[in-house]
Backbone atoms as SQL, in Angstrom:
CREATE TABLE atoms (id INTEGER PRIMARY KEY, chain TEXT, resi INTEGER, resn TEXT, atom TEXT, x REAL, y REAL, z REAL);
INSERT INTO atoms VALUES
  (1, 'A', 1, 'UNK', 'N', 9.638, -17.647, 9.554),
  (2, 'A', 1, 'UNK', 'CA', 9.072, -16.323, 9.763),
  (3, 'A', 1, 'UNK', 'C', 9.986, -15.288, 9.096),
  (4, 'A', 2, 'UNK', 'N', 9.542, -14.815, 8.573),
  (5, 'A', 2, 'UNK', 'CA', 10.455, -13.651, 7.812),
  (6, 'A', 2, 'UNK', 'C', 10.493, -12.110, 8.784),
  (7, 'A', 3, 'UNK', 'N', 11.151, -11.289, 8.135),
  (8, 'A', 3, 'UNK', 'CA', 11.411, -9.893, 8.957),
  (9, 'A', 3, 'UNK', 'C', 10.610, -8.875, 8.251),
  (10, 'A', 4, 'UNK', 'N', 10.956, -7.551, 9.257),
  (11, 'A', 4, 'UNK', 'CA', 10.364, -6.404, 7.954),
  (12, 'A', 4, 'UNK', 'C', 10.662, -6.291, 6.934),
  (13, 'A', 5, 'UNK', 'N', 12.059, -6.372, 7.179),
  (14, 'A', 5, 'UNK', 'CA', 12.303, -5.545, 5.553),
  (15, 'A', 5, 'UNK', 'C', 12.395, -6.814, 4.248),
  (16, 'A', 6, 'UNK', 'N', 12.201, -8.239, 4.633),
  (17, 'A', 6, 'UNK', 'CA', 11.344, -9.392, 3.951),
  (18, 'A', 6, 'UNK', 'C', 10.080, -8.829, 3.879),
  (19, 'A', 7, 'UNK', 'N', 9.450, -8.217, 4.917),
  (20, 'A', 7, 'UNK', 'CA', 8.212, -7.844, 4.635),
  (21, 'A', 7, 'UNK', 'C', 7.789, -7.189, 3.665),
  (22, 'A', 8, 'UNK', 'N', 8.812, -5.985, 4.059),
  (23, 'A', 8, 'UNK', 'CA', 8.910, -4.494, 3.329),
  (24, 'A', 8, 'UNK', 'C', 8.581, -4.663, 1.993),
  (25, 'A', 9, 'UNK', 'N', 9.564, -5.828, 0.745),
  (26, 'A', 9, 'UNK', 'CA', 10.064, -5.985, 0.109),
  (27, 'A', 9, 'UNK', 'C', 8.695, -6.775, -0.480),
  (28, 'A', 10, 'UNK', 'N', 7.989, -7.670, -0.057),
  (29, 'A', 10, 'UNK', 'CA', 6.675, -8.408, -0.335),
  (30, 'A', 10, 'UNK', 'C', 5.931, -7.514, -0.745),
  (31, 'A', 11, 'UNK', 'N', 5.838, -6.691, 0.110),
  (32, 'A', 11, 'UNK', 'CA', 4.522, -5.700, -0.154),
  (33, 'A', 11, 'UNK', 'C', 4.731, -5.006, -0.870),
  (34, 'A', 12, 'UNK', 'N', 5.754, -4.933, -1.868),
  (35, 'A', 12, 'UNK', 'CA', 6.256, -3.889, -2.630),
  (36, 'A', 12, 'UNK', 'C', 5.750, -4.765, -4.177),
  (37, 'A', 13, 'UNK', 'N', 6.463, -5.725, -4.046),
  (38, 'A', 13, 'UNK', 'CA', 6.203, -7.249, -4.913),
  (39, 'A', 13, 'UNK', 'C', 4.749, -7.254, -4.913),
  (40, 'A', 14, 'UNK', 'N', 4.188, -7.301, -4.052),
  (41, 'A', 14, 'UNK', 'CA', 2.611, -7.794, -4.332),
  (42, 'A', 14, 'UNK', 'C', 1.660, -6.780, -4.984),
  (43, 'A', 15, 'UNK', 'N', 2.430, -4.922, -4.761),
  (44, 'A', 15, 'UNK', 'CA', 1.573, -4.366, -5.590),
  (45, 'A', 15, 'UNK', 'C', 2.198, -4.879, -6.914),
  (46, 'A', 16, 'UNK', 'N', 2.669, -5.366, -7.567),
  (47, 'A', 16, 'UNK', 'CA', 3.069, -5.625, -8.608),
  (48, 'A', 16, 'UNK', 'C', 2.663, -6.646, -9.118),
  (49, 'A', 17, 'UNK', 'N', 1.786, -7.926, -8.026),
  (50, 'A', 17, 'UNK', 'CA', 1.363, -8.857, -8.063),
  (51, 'A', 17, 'UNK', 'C', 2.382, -10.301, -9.004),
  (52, 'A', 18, 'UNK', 'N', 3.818, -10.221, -8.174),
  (53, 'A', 18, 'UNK', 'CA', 4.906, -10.547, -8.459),
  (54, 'A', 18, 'UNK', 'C', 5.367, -11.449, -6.939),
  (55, 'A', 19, 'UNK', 'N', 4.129, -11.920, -6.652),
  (56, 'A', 19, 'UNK', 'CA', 4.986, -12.926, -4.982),
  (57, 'A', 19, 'UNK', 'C', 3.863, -14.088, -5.395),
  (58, 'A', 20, 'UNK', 'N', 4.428, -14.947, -5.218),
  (59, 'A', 20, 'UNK', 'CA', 3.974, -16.750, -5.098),
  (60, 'A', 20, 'UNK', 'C', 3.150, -16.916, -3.955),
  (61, 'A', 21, 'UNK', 'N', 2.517, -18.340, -3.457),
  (62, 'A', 21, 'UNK', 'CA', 1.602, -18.754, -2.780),
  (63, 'A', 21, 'UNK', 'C', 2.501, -18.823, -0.912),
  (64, 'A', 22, 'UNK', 'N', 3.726, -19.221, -1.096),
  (65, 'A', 22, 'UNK', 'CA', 4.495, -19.143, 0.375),
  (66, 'A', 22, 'UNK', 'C', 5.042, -17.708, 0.676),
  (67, 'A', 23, 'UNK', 'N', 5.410, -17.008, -0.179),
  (68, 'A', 23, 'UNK', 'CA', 5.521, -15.495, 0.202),
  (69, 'A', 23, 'UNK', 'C', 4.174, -14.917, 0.563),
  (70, 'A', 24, 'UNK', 'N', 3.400, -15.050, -0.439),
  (71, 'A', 24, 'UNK', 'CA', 1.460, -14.464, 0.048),
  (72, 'A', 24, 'UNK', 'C', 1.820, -14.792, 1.675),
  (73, 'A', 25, 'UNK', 'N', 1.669, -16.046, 1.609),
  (74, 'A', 25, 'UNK', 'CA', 1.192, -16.470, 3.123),
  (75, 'A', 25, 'UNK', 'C', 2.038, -15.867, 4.220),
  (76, 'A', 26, 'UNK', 'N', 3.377, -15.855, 4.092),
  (77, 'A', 26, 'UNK', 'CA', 4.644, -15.852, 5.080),
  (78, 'A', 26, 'UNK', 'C', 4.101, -14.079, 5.014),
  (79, 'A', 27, 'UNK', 'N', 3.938, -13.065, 4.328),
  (80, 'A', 27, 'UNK', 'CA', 3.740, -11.667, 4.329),
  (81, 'A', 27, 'UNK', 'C', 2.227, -11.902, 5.308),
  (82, 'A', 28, 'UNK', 'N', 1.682, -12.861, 4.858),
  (83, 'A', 28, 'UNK', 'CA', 0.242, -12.514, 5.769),
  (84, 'A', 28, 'UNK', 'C', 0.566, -12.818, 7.035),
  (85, 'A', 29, 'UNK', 'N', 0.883, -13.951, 7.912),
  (86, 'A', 29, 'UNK', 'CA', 1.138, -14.000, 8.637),
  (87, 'A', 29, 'UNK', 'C', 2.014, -12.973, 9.822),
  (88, 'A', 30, 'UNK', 'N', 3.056, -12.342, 8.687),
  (89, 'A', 30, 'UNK', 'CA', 4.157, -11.100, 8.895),
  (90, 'A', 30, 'UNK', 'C', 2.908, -9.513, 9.649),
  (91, 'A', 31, 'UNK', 'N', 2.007, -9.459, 8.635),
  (92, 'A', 31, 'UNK', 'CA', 1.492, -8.390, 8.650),
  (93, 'A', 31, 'UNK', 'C', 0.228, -8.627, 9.906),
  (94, 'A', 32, 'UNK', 'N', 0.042, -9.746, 10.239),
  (95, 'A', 32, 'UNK', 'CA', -0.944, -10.406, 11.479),
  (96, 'A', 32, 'UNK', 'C', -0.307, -9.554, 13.033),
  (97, 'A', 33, 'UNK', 'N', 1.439, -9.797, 12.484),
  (98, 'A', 33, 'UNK', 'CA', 1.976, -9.581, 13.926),
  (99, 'A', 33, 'UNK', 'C', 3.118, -8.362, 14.054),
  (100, 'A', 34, 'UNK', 'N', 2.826, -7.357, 13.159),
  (101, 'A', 34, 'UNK', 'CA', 3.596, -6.475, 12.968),
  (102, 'A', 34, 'UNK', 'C', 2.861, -5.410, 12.533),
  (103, 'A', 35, 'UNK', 'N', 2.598, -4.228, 13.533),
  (104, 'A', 35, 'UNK', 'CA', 1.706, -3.257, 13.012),
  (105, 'A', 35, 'UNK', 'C', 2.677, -2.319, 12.323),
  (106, 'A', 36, 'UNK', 'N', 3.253, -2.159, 12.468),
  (107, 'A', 36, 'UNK', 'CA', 4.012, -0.900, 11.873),
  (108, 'A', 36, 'UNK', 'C', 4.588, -1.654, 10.084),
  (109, 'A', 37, 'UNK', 'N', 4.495, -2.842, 9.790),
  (110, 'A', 37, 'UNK', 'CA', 4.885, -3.386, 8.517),
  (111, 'A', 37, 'UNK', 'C', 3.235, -3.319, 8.040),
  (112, 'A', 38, 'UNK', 'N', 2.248, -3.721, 8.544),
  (113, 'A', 38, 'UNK', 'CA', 0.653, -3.522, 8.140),
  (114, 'A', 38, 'UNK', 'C', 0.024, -1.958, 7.944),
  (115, 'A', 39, 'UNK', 'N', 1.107, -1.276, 8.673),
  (116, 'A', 39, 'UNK', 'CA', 0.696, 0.424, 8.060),
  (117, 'A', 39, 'UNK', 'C', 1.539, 0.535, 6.922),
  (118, 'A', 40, 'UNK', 'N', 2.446, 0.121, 7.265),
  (119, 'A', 40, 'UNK', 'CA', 3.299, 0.698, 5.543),
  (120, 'A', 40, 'UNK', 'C', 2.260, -0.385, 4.458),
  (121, 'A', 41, 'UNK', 'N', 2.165, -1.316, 4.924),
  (122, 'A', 41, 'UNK', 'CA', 1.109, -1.727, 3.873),
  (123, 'A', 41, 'UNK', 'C', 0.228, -1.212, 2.936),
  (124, 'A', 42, 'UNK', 'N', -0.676, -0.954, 4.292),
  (125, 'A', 42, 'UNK', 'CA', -1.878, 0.187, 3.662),
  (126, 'A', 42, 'UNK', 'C', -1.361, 1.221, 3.289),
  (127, 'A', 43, 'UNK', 'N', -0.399, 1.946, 3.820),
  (128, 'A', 43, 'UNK', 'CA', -0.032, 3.277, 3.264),
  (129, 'A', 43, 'UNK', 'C', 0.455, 2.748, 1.551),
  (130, 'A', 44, 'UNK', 'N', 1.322, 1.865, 1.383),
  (131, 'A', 44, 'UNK', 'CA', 1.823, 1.593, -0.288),
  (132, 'A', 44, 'UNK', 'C', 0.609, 1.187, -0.837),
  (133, 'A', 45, 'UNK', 'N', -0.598, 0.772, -0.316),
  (134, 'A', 45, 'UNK', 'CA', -1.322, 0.079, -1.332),
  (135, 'A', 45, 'UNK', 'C', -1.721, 1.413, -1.710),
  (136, 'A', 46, 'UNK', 'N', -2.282, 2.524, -1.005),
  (137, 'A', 46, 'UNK', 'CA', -2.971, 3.659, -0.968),
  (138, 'A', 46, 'UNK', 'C', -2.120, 4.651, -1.787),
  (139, 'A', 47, 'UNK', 'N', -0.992, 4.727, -2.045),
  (140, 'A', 47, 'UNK', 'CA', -0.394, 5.780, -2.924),
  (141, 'A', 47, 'UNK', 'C', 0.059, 5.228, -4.133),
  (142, 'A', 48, 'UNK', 'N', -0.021, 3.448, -4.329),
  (143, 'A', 48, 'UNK', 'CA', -0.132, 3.163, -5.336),
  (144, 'A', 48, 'UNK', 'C', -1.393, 3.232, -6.412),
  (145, 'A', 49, 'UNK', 'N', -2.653, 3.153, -5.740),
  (146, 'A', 49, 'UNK', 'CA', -3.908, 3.742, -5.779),
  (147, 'A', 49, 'UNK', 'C', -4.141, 4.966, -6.108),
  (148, 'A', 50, 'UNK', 'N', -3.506, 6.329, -5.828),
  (149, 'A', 50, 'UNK', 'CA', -3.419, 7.232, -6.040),
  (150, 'A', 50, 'UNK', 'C', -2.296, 7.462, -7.561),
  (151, 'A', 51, 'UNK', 'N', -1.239, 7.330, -7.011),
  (152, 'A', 51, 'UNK', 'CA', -0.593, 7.256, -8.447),
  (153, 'A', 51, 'UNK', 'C', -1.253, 6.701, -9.965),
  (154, 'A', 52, 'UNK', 'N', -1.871, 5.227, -9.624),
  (155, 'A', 52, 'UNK', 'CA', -3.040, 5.024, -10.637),
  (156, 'A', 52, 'UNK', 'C', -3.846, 5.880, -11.050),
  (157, 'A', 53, 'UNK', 'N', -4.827, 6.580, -10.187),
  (158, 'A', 53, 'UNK', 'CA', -5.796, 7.304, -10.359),
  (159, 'A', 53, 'UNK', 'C', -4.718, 8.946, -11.163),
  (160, 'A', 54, 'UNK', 'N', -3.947, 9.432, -10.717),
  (161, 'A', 54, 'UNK', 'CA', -3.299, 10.392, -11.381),
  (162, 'A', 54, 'UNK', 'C', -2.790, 9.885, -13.260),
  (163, 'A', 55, 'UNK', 'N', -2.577, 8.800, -12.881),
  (164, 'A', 55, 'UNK', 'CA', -2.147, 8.273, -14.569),
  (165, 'A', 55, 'UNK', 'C', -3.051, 8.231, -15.566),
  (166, 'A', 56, 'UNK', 'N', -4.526, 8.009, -15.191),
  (167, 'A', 56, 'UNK', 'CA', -5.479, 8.049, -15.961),
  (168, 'A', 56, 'UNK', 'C', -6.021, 9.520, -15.946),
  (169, 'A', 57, 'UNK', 'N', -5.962, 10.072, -14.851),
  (170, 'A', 57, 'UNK', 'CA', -6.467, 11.745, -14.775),
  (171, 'A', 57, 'UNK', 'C', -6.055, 12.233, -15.825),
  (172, 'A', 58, 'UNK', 'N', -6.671, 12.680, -16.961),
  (173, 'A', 58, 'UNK', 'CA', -6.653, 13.639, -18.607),
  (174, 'A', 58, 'UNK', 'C', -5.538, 14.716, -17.919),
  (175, 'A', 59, 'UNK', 'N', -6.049, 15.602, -16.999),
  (176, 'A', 59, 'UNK', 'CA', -5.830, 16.760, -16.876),
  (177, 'A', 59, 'UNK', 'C', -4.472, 16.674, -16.288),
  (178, 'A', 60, 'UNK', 'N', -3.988, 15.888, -15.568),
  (179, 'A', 60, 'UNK', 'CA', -2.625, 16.094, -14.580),
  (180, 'A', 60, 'UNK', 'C', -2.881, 16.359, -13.128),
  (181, 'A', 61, 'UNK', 'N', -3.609, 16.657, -12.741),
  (182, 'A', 61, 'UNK', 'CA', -4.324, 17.446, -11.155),
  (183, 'A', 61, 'UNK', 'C', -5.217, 16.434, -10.841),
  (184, 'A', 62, 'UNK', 'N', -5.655, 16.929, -9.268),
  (185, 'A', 62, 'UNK', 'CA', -6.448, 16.563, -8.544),
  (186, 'A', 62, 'UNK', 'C', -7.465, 17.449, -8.585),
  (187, 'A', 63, 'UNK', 'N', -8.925, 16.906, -8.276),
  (188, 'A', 63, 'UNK', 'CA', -9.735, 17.946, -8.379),
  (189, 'A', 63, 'UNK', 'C', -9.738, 18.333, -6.574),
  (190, 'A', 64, 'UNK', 'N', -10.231, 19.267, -5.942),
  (191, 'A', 64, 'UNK', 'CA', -10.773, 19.732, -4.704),
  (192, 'A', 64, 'UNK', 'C', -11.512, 18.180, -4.054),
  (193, 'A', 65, 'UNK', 'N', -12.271, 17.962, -4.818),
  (194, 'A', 65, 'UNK', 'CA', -12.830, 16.642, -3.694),
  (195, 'A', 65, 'UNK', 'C', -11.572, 15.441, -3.814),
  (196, 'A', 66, 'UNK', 'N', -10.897, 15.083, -4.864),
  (197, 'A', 66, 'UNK', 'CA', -9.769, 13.825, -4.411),
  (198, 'A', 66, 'UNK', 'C', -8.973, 14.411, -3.520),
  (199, 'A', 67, 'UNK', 'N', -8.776, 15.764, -3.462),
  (200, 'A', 67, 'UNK', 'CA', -7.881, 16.112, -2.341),
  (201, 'A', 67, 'UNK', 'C', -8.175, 15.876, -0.755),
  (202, 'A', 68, 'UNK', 'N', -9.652, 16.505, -1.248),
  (203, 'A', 68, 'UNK', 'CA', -10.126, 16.160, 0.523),
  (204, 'A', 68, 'UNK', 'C', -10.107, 14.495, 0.885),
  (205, 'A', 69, 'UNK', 'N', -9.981, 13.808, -0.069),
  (206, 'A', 69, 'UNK', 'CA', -10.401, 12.576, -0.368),
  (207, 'A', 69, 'UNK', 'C', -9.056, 11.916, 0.169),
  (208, 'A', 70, 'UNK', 'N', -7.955, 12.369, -0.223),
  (209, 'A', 70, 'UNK', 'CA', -6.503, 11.830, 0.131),
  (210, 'A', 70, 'UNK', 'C', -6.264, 12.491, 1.219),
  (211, 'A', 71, 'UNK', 'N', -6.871, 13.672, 2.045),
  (212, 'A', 71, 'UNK', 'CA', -6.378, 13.644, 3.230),
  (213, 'A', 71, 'UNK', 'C', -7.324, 12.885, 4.376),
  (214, 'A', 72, 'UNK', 'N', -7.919, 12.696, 4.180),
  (215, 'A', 72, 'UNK', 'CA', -9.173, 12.270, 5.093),
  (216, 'A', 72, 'UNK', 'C', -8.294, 10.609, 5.144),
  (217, 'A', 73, 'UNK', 'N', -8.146, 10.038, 3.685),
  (218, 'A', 73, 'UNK', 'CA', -7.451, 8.873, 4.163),
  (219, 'A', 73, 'UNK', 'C', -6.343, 8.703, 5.075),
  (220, 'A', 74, 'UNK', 'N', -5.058, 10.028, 4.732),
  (221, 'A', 74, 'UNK', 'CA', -4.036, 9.587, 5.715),
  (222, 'A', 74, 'UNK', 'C', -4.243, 10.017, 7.035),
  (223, 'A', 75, 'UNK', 'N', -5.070, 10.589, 7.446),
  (224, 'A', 75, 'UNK', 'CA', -5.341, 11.124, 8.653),
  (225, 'A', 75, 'UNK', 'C', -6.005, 9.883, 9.544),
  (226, 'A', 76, 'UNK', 'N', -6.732, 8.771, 8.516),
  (227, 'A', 76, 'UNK', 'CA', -7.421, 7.815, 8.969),
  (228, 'A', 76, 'UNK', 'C', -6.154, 6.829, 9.009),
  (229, 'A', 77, 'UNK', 'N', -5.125, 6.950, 8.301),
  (230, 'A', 77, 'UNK', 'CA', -3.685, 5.772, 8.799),
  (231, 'A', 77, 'UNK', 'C', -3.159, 5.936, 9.832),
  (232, 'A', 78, 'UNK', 'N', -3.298, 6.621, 10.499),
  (233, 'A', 78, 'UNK', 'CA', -2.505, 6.458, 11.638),
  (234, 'A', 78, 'UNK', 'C', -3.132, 6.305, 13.138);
């Protein structure tokens, strides 16, 4: 069984899609029984998501609706 910050460190790896078939699993299992390592989860997948979406944005900005769009999500993380 691994820890958080094994956890921490997976989920960091996996947005990068840089963890093997026993880390996958050992993080899934991790994130089954650890809510507070399964919010930072979602929270990194979600601002890695965002950071994406800003890299392709032409302009540099958010428009008015991604904004409402990114708060509505973190308001829904917690």
């Amino acid at each position: 069984m691994i820890n958080c910050k094994q956890a921490t460190e997976l989920v960091l790896k996996k947005e990068d899609g840089k963890i093997g078939l026993k880390n996958r699993l050992s993080l899934w299992l991790h994130l089954l029984l650890c809510p507070l390592c399964k919010l930072f989860a979602k929270q990194s997948q979600y601002i890695s998501k965002l950071s994406k979406a800003l890299r392709e944005n032409e302009k540099g900005s958010l428009t008015v609706e991604e904004k409402k769009e990114i708060i509505q999500e973190l308001e829904n993380t917690h």
